[in-house]
N, C-alpha and C positions, 0 to 999 in steps of 0.2 A: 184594653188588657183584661184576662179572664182574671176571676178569683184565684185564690189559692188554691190547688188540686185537694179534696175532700170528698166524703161520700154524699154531703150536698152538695158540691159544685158537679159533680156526675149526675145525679139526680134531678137537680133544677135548671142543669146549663144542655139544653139540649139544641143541636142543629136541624133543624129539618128538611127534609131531603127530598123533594115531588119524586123524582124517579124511586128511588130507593124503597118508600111508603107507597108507589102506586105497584112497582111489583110485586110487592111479597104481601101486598092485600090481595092483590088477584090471585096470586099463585096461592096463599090460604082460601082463598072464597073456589077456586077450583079445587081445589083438594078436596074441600069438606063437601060439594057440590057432589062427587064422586065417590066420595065413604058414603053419604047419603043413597044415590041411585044405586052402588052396588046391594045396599040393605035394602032397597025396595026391590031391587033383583032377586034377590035370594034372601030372602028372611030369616032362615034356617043359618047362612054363613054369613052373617056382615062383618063387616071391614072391621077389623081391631081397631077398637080405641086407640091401644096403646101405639097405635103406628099414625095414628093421626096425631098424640098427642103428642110424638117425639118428632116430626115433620112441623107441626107447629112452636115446638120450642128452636129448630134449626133456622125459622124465621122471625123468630123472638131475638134469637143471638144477633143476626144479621143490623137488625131492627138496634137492638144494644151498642153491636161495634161501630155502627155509624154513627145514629143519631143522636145518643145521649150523649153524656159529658165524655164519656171514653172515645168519641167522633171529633167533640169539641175541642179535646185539648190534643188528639194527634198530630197539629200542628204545630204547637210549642213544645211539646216534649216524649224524647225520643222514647221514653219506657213505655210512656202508655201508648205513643205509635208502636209499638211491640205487643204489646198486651191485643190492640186490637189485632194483628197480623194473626197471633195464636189463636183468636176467637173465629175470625174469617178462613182459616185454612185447617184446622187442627180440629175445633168447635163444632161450628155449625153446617161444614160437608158429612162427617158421621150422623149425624140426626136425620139429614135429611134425607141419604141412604135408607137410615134405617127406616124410615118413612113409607120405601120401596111405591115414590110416584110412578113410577112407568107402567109396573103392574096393575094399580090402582088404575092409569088409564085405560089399559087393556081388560079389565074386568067393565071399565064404567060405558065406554066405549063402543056403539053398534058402527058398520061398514057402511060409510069406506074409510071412515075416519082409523076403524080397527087395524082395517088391513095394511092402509098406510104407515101407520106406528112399528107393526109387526115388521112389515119392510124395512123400514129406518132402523132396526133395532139390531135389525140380521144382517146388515148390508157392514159390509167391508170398511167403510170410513169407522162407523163406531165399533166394529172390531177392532180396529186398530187402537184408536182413542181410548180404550179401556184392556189394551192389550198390555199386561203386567210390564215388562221391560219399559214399554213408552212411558206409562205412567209415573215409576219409578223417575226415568230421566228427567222427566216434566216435574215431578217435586224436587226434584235436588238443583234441578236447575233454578227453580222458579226461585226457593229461598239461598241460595248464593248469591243469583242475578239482581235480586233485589234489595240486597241486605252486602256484599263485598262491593260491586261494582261503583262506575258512575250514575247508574242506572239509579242507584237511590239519591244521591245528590238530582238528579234531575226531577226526579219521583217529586222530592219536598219544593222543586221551584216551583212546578207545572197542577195545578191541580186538576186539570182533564187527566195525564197521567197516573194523578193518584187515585182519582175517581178507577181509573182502566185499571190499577194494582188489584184494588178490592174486588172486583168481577174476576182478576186473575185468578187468587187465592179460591174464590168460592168454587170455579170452575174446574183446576187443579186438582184441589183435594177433592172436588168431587169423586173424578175419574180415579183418585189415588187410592179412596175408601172404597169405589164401588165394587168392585171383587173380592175384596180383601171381608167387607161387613155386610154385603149385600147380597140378596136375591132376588134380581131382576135377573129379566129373561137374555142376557147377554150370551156370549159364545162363550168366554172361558168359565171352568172352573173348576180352584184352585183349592187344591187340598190343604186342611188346618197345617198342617207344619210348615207346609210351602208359605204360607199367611204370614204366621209369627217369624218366622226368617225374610219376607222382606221390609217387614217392621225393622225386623231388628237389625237392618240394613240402610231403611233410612236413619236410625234416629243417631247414629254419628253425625249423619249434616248436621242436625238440627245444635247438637254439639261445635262440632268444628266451627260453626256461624256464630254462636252462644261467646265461644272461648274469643275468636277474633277481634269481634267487638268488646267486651270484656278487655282486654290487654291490647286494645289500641289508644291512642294518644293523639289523635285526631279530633276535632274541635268541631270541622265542616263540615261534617255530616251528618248534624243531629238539625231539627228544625230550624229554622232561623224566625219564628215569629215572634210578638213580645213574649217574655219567660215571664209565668206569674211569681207574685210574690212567695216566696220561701221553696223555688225551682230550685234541682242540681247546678252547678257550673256544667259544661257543656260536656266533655269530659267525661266524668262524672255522670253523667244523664247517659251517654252514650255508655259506659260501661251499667249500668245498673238497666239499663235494655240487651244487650248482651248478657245478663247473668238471668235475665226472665227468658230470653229466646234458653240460652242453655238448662235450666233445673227448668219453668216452665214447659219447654218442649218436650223434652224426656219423662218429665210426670205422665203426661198428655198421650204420649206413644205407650208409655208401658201401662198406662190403665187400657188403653185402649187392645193390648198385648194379652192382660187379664181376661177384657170381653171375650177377645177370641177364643181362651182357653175356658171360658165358661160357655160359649157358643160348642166347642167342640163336644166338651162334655155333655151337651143334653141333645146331640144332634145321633140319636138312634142309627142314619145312615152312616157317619164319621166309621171310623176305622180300628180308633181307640179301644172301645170297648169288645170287641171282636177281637183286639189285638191280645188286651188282656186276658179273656175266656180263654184263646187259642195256648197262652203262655201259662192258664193253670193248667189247661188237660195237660198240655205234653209234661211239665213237671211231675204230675201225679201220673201218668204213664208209665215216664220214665222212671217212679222211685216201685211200681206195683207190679207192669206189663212184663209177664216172662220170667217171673220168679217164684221159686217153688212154693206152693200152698197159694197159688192168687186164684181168684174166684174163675170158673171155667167160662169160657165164652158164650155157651146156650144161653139162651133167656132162662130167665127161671121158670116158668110156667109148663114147663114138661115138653117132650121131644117132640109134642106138637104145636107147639109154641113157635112161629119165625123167631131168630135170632135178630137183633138190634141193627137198623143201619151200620155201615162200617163208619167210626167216628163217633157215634150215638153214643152216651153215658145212660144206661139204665139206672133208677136209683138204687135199685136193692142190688145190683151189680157191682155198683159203685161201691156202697158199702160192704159189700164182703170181701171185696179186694181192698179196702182200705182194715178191717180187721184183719184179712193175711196178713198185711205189712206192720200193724204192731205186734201180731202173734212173732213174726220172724225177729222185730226189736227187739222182744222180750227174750228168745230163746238166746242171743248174743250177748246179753247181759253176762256180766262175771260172774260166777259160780260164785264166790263169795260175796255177793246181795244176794241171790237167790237163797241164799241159804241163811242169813239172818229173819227171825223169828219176824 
């Protein structure tokens, strides 16, 4: 029987895993292998740190949800078998997006290794597998199937099962994040608002799953292995993983909802800011353009002067038609201010 669940019993009670610890060593010793060779490549552009070191924290997570006590005691109790589900699906598929491996092999990569990747990357299967709509159904499916169904009661008897859940998750939310946070060289792509709206279209499942569990009365479907000393009743366990899937999952979608909209904002090609510009000329157009006393259309520079693209804001243009238009404020003013001392 495990200790009592604690931040030393997470700590010191670790599982360890041959598969789990031989992948995601290889897959960091290949990563870093490839930030390496593209810097020897190109000296001038190496490979961002920060994309190494956020690729390596997405296998730090991996490395966390399984092996340590949060691995150990997902068998006795159902919240922290939640806890890890949100760290495997939610967690550590954005990191390792933002990691953007594919490109990193296509930079590191000479032919025919290149050309292969490039093929696989353009080819119709992972179109599809990273096509918005699939993806979508693929996470809403994945967490209902796994979390309402029989499918989770079998999940806790079978541990080949549950070994295959956690490869589901990483795999899923891979594909769910990778258009959504990513810039790999895929087929779609998907404008910021379109992003933040299918966010904000899963993250009711992650709710309606959250509430379910939460306000069910069912017993059998939380682990059955020995419960340590000072564990929920079963119950109880099961609602208190239901109230992490729900407030856990929705933190997790709406920071991740914030990225976007910090992604958007500093993304020069985005639309946003274009949108904006576009929304002050015509307002200041609209309140100057065609009204008696606005500044005359020639450039200033005399009649040998070309006049301004059509759409062009000159600045000394700009400002004289912005003093017409408080010259004309001021002449509207009441006669009686104007005429106080």
């Amino acid at each position: 029987m495990l200790p009592a669940f604690g931040w030393h019993a997470v700590l010191t009670n670790w599982e360890f895993a041959p598969v789990v610890t031989a992948a995601t060593g290889l897959a960091g010793a290949a990563y870093l292998w490839g930030a390496w060779r593209v810097g020897r490549r190109h000296p001038a552009r190496p490979w961002p740190w920060w994309r190494s070191a956020l690729f390596l924290g997405g296998l730090a997570v991996v490395v966390l949800a399984t092996e340590t006590g949060i691995g150990a005691y997902d068998g006795v109790l159902a919240w922290d078998h939640m806890i890890q589900h949100l760290l495997l699906l939610m967690v550590a598929p954005p990191l390792l997006v933002a990691g953007q491996p594919v490109t990193l092999l296509l930079h590191a990569s000479r032919n025919p290794l290149h050309t292969w990747v490039k093929r696989a990357v353009r080819s119709r299967v992972v179109a599809f597998l990273t096509w918005p709509p699939f993806s979508i159904a693929a996470y809403c499916a994945t967490i209902v199937g796994t979390h309402l169904t029989v499918l989770s009661r079998l999940i806790l008897q079978n541990q080949t099962l549950h070994n295959a859940e956690h490869v589901l998750y990483l795999v899923v939310g891979y594909l769910f994040f990778l258009p959504l946070l990513g810039h790999e060289p895929i087929r779609w792509r998907i404008s910021y608002p379109i992003r933040l709206l299918v966010l904000a279209l899963a993250m009711p499942i992650d709710t309606f799953t959250g509430l379910v569990l939460l306000y069910s009365g069912r017993g059998d479907v939380v682990p059955t292995g020995p419960r340590p000393p000072g564990a929920p009743a079963p119950v109880q366990d099961l609602h208190w993983a239901g109230a992490i899937m729900w407030v856990g999952g929705d933190a997790i979608m709406l920071a991740i909802m914030m990225i976007v909209v910090w992604m958007w904002a500093r993304d020069d090609r985005a639309t946003l800011g274009g949108w904006l510009e576009g929304a002050r000329r015509s307002r200041f157009e609209e309140l100057v353009a065609g009204k008696p006393g606005a500044a005359p259309a020639s450039a200033p520079g005399g009649p040998g002067t070309p006049a301004p693209a059509q759409g062009a804001i000159d600045d000394d243009e700009h400002l004289a038609a912005y003093n017409a238009y408080l010259a004309r404020l001021h002449s509207t003013a009441p006669d009686a201010d104007r005429s106080q001392p």
